[in-house]
GUMI-401114 format. One record per residue (C-alpha): x, y, z; residue in one letter; residue number from 1. Coordinates in Angstrom, 2 decimals. Layout:
residues N
@east: X&north: Y&up: Z&code: A&pos: NUM
...
END
This chain:
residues 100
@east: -134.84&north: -71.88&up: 83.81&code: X&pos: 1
@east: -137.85&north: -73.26&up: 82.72&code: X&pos: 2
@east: -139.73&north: -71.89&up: 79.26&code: X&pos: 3
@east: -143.15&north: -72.18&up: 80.35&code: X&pos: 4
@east: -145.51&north: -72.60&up: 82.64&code: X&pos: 5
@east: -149.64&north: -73.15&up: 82.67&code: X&pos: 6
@east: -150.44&north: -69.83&up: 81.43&code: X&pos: 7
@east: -147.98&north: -69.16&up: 78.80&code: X&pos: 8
@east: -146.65&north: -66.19&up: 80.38&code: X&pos: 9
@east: -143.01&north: -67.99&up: 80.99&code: X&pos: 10
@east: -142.97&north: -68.87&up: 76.77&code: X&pos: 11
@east: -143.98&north: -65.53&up: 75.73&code: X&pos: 12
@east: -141.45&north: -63.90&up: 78.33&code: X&pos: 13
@east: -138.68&north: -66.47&up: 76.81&code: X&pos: 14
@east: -139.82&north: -65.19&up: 73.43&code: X&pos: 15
@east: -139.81&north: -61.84&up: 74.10&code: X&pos: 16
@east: -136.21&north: -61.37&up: 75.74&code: X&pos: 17
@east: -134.80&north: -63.37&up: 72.71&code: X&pos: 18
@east: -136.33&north: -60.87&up: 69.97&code: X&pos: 19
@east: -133.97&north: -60.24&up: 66.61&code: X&pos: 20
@east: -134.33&north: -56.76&up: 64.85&code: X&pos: 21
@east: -134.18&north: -57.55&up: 61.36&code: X&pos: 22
@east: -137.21&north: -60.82&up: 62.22&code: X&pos: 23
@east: -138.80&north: -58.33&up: 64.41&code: X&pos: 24
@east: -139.01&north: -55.75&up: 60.85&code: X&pos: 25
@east: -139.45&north: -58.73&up: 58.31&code: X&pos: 26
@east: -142.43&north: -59.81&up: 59.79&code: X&pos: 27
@east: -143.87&north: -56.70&up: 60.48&code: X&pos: 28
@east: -143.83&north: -55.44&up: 57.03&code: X&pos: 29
@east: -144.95&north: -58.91&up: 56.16&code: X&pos: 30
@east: -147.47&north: -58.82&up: 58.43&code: X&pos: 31
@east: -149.17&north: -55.24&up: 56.67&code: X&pos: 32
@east: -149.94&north: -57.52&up: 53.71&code: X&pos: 33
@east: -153.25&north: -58.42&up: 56.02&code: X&pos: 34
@east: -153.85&north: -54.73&up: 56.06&code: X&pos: 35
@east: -157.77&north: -53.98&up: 55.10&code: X&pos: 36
@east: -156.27&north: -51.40&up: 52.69&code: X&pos: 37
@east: -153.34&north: -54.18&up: 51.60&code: X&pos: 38
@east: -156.54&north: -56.79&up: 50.96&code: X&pos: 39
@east: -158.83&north: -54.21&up: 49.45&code: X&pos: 40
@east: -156.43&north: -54.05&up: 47.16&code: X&pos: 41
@east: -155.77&north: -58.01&up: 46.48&code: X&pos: 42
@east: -159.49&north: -58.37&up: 46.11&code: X&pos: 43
@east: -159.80&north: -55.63&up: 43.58&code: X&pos: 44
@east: -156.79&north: -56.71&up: 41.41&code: X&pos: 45
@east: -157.88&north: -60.52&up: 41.43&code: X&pos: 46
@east: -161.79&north: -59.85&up: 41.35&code: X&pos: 47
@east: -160.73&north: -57.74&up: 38.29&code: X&pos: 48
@east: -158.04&north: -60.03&up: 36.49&code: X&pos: 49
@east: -161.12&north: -63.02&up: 37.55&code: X&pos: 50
@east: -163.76&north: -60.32&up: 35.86&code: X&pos: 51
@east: -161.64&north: -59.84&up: 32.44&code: X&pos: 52
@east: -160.76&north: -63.96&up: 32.04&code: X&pos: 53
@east: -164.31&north: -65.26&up: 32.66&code: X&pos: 54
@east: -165.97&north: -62.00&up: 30.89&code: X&pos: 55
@east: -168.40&north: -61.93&up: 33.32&code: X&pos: 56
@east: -169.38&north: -59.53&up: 36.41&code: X&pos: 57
@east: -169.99&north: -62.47&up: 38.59&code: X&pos: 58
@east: -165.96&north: -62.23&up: 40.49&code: X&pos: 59
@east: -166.65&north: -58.87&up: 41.09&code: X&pos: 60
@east: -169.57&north: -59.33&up: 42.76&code: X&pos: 61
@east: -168.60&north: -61.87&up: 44.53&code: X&pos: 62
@east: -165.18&north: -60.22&up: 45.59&code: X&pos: 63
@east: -167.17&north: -57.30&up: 46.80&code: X&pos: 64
@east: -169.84&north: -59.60&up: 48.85&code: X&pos: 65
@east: -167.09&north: -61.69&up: 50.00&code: X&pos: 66
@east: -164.88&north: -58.69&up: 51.42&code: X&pos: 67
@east: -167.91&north: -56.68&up: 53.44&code: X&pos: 68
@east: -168.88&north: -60.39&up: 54.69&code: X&pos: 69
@east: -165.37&north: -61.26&up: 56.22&code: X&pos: 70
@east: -165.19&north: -57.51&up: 58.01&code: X&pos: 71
@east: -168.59&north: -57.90&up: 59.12&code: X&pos: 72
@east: -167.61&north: -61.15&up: 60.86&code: X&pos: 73
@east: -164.18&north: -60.27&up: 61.88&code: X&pos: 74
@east: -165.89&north: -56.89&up: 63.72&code: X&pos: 75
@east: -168.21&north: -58.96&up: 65.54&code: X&pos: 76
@east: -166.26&north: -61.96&up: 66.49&code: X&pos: 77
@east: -163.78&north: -59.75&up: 67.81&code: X&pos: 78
@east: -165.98&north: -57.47&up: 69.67&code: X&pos: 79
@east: -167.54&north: -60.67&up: 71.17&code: X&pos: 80
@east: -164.42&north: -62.17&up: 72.10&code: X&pos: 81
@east: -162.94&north: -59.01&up: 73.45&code: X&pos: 82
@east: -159.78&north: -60.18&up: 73.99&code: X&pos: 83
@east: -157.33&north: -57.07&up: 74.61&code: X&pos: 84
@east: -153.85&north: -56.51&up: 72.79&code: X&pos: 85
@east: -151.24&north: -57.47&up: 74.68&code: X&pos: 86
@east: -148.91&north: -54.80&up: 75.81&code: X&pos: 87
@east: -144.81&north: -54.67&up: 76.18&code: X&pos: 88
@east: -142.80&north: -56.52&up: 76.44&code: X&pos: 89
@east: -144.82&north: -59.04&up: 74.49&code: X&pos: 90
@east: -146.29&north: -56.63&up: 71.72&code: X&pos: 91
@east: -143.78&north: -55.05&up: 69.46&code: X&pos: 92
@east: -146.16&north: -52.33&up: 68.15&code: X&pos: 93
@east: -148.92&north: -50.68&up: 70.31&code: X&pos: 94
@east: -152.13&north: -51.09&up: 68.78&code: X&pos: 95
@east: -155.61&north: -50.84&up: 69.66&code: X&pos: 96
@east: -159.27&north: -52.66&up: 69.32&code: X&pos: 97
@east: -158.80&north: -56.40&up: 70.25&code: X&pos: 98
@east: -157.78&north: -59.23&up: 68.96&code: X&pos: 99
@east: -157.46&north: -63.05&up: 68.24&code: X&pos: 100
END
């Protein structure tokens, strides 16, 4: 039986019948780390360790403009794209607002 096809759909329906619990849970904890609360709090805790080594205010500040400009252009970028989520089989969690 072939794995794919034009479209994809044959790979990701390969992929999907051949899932393994404890990859499936790895990688979905793993996957939190991109969070926005998860990298709110990486850009705090190196902005601040940054901030304290260089004595200066300037790694906060850039942290902080750094951070709003990345949501600002994920936001939009996604909204233009408006690619939907794909459901199950293929997704393992349900989810909503597009994606890449």
């Amino acid at each position: 039986k072939p794995i794919g096809n034009a479209g994809g759909q044959g790979a990701a329906q390969w992929l999907a019948t051949h899932r393994e619990d404890w990859l499936n849970t790895g990688l979905t904890r793993l996957t939190h780390l991109g969070d926005p609360p998860a990298l709110a709090i990486w850009v705090v805790v190196v902005c601040a360790v940054a901030a304290w080594r260089a004595r200066s205010w300037l790694p906060v500040i850039l942290g902080a403009v750094g951070g709003a400009g990345i949501a600002v252009i994920l936001v939009t970028a996604k909204t233009l794209v408006g690619r939907q989520r794909p459901d199950r089989p293929f997704a393992l969690v349900d989810s909503h607002g597009f994606f890449f």
